[in-house]
N, C-alpha and C positions, 0 to 999 in steps of 0.2 A: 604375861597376857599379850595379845597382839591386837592390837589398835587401829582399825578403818576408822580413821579423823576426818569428815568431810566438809566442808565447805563452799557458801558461796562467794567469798569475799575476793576482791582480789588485791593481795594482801602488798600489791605495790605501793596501795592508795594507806599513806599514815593515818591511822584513829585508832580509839577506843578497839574495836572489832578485831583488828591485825594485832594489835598488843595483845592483848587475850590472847589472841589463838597461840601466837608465837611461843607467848611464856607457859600454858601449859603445854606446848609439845615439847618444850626444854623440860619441863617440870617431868612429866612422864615418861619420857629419854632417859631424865635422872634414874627414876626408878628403877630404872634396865625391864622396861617397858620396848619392845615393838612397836615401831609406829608406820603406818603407814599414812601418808595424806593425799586426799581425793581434792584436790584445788584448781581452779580459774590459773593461766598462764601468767607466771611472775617472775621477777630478778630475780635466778639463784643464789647465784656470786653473791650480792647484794648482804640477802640474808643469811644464809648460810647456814639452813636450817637442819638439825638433827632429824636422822631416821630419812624414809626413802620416802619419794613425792613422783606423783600419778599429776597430768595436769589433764582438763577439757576444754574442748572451744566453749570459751563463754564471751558473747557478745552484747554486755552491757545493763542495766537497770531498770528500763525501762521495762513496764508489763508482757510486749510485746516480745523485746530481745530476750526477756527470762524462758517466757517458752516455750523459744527456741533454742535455750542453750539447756535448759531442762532435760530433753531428752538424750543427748549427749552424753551428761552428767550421770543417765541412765544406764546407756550401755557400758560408759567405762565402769561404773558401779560394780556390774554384773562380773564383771572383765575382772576385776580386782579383789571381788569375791571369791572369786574361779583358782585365782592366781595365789592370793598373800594367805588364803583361808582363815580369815581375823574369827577371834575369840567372838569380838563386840562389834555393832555401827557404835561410832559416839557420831551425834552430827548438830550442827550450827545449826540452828533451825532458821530454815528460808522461804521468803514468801513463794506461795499458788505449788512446793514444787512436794511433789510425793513420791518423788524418786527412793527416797531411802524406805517407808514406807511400802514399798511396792515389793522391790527388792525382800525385805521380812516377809513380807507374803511367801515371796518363791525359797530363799532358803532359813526360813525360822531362827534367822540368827538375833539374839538379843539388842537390842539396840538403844541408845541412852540420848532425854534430845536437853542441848542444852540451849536456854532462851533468856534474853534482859530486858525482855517488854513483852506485852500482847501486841503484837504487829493491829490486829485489828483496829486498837484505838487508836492508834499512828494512823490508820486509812482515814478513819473520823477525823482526826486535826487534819489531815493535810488533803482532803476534797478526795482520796481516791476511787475511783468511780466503782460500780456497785459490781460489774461482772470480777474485777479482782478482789473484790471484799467478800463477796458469794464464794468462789472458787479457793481464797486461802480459808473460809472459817470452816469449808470441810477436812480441806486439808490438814488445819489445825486440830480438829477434831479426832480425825480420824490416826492419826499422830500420838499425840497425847495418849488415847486410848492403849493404841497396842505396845505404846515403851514399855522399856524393863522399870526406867525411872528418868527424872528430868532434875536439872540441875540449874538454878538460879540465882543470881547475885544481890537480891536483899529479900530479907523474913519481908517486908510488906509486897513484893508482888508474889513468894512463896503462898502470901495470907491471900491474894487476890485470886491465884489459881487454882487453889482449895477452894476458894468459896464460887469461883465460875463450874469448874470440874468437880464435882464433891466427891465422884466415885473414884479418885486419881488421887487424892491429897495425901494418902497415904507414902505414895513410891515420890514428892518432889523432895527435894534438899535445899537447904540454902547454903552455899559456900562463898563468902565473898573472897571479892577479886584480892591479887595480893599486890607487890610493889617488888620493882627492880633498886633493893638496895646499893646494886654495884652503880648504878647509872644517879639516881635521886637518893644525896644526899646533901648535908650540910658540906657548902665553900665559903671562900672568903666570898663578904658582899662585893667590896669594893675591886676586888680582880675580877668579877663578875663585871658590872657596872662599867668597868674600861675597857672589857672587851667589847658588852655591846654597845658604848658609845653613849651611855649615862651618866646623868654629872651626879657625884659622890655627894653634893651638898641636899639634895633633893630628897623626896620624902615619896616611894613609889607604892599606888596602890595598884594589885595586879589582876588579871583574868585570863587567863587560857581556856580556850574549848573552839566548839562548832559555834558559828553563828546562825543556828537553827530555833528550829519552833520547840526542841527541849529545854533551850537553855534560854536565859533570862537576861541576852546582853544587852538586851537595849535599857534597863533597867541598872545596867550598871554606870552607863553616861548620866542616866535623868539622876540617881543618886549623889554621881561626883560635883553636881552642878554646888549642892551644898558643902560639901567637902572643900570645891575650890575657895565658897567665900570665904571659910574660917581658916582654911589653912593655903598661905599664898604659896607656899613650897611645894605643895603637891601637887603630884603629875599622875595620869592612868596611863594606865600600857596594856592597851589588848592582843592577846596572843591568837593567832586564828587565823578564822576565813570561815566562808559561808554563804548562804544567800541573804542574810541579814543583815551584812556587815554593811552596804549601802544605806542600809536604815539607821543604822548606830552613827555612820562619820556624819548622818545629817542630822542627827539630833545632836552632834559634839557642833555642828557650824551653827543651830539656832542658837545656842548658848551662850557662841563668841570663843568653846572652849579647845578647839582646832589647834591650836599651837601644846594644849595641856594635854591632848589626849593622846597617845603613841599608839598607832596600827601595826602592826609586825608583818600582818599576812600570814601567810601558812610558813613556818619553820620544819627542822627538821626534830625528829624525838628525840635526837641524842642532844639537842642544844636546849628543851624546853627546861631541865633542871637547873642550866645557865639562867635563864631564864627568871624563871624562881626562888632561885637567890640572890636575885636583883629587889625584889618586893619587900617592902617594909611587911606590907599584909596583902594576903592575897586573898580575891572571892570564887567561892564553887556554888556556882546559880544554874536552880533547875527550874524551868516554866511550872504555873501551877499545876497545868495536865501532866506531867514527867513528875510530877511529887506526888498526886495522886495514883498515877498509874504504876512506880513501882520506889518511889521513896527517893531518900538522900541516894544519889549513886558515890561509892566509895571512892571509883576509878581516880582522879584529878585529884580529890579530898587527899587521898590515899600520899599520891607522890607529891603536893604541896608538904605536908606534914612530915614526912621524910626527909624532906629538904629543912625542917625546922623554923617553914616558915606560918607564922599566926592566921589561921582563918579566917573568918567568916561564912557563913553556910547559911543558904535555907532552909527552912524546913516547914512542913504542916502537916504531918503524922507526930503525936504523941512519942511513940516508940521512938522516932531518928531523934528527936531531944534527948531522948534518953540514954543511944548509942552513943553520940557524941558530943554532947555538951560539957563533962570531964575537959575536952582539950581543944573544943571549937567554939567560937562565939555562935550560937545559934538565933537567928534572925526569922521570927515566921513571918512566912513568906506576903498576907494580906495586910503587914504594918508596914506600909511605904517609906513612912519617916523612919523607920527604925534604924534600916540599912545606912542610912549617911549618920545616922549618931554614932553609930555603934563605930564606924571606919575612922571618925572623928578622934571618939574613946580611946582607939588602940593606937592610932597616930601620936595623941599627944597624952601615952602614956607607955615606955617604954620597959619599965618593972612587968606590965602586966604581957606585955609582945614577949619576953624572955620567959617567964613565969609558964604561956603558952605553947612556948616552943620548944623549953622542956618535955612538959608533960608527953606532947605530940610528939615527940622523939623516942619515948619513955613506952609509949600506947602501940609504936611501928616494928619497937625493936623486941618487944615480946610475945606479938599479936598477928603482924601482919610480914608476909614471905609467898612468892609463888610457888617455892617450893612445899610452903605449909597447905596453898590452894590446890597444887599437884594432888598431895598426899592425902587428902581431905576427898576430892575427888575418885580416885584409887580403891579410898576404901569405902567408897560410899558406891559404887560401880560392884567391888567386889558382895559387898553384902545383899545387897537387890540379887546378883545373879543366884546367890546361895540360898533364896527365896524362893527362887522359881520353882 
């Protein structure tokens, strides 16, 4: 099969988004898949990505710069159509842009959109003004409609797209995301801990992510507040960066707990498993809008557990209790006190951290692989085209 992968991302910038893309173009490389990728201008060398790469002027995030770089993204489209003659579009689904969509119009070539949110309810949390809410909900609309099929990363926003789309529910998937076993797994703690400058005696509770309106970090300082009075050893280590992080280091200074709390700033990916096995327990917090709008995200859950390190998670859908509480402390998310007891529990109870760490090792190494999210993908692409 041959592969038109397009994106907006640009995938110099580390997260969640570049991970994905990256692993399933390794993933479907594997498969002696064709790949071609339609991308925003990036470090080659850097990555050193399989299969061949198209790049566009893309000039930025803002409403405006999109588009402008939209049509762009257009013609090379067209260009690469003309040229690779792909089987399928797969594409990243991106805000206001109907470029790939358009494209279907002129050569009816099947096209697959894969999505980890409804962008819309992200415009509600984050104020964006109405002419780009108007202009992506048709776009999303009219998207949706003409796919061959759509591919998402948990059953609750798969359950949320059916029930917004009803006449679509049929052609989405759930496939969750997988994990770079070569990179996240279990090291020694304490060669961890001396590399990045941790003293061995200490008792680390951890957090990696964005410091955004998904995620719940300012809720992991107001937590540790309790954690510190009972346990004098413990220290937080926030992994990150964001537009929140200013929020979070001033609620560590009302507290007095400035010296306890560790900021890292943004790292690189290859060092966040160092990272990780540095933490006695680690937290994967998602805001309550991000739990309603598509559930526990696996992504961070995924490569803490890997690393064989003890969770904690929230949750407030029924179902994520149910995926993961087998091998994660699950914490709903509107019992405030919960969170510091629960951190408290694992800290000074080290049978039930190893007991966990098991199991979570036990859950990754049978369950979860990009290559199993590649494969899963592949034939989930193939069966929708045999549909048509």
């Amino acid at each position: 099969m041959k592969i038109l992968y397009v994106i907006a991302i640009e995938l110099d910038m580390d997260g969640g988004p570049k991970t994905h893309i990256i692993e399933m173009l390794k993933g479907m490389h594997s498969l002696s898949h064709d790949i071609l990728l339609l991308a925003p201008p990036f470090n080659r060398k850097r990555l050193n990505l399989p299969g061949n790469v198209i790049t566009y002027p893309f000039f930025g995030y803002s409403f405006l710069r999109r588009i402008i770089s939209y049509p762009f993204m257009f013609i090379f489209l067209l260009w690469c159509i003309c040229k690779f003659r792909p089987t399928i579009i797969y594409e990243r689904q991106m805000e206001y842009n109907p470029s790939v969509w358009l494209a279907n119009k002129i050569f009816r070539l099947p096209f697959f959109v894969e999505i980890n949110g409804l962008v819309t309810e992200d415009f509600q949390q984050t104020g964006t003004g109405f002419i780009p809410t108007t202009i992506h909900k048709k776009v999303e609309k009219k998207e949706f409609n003409s796919s061959v099929g759509m591919l998402c990363t948990s059953p609750l926003l798969k359950a949320k797209i059916s029930e917004k789309y009803i006449n679509i529910s049929n052609k989405i998937c759930f496939i969750p995301n997988g994990v770079n076993l070569n990179l996240f797994h279990p090291m020694d703690k304490s060669v961890c801990r001396k590399k990045m400058g941790f003293q061995q005696e200490m008792k680390y509770i951890g957090y990696v992510g964005t410091f955004n309106h998904l995620h719940n970090s300012e809720q992991v300082i107001e937590s540790f507040v309790k954690v510190a009075e009972n346990i004098p050893e413990a220290q937080l280590i926030m992994v990150g960066d964001g537009p929140r992080k200013k929020n979070c280091e001033k609620i560590a200074a009302n507290f007095n707990l400035t010296e306890r709390v560790i900021f890292t700033g943004i790292v690189k990916y290859e060092e966040v498993p160092i990272y990780i096995n540095c933490f006695d327990v680690g937290l994967v917090l998602s805001s309550k809008h991000r739990l309603e709008r598509e559930g526990v995200v696996s992504f961070k859950l995924q490569e803490c557990l890997a690393c064989g390190c003890p969770v904690i998670a929230h949750y407030k859908d029924p179902v994520d209790y149910g995926r993961f509480s087998p091998f994660v402390k699950m914490v709903y998310i509107e019992d405030r006190f919960k969170l510091s007891n629960a951190i408290v529990e694992l800290l000074q109870d080290l049978h039930k951290c190893s007991s966990m760490a098991e199991r979570s090792l036990s859950y990754i190494k049978k369950n979860i692989s990009w290559e199993k999210s590649a494969l899963l993908t592949v034939n989930f692409i193939n069966k929708m085209i045999k549909s048509i």
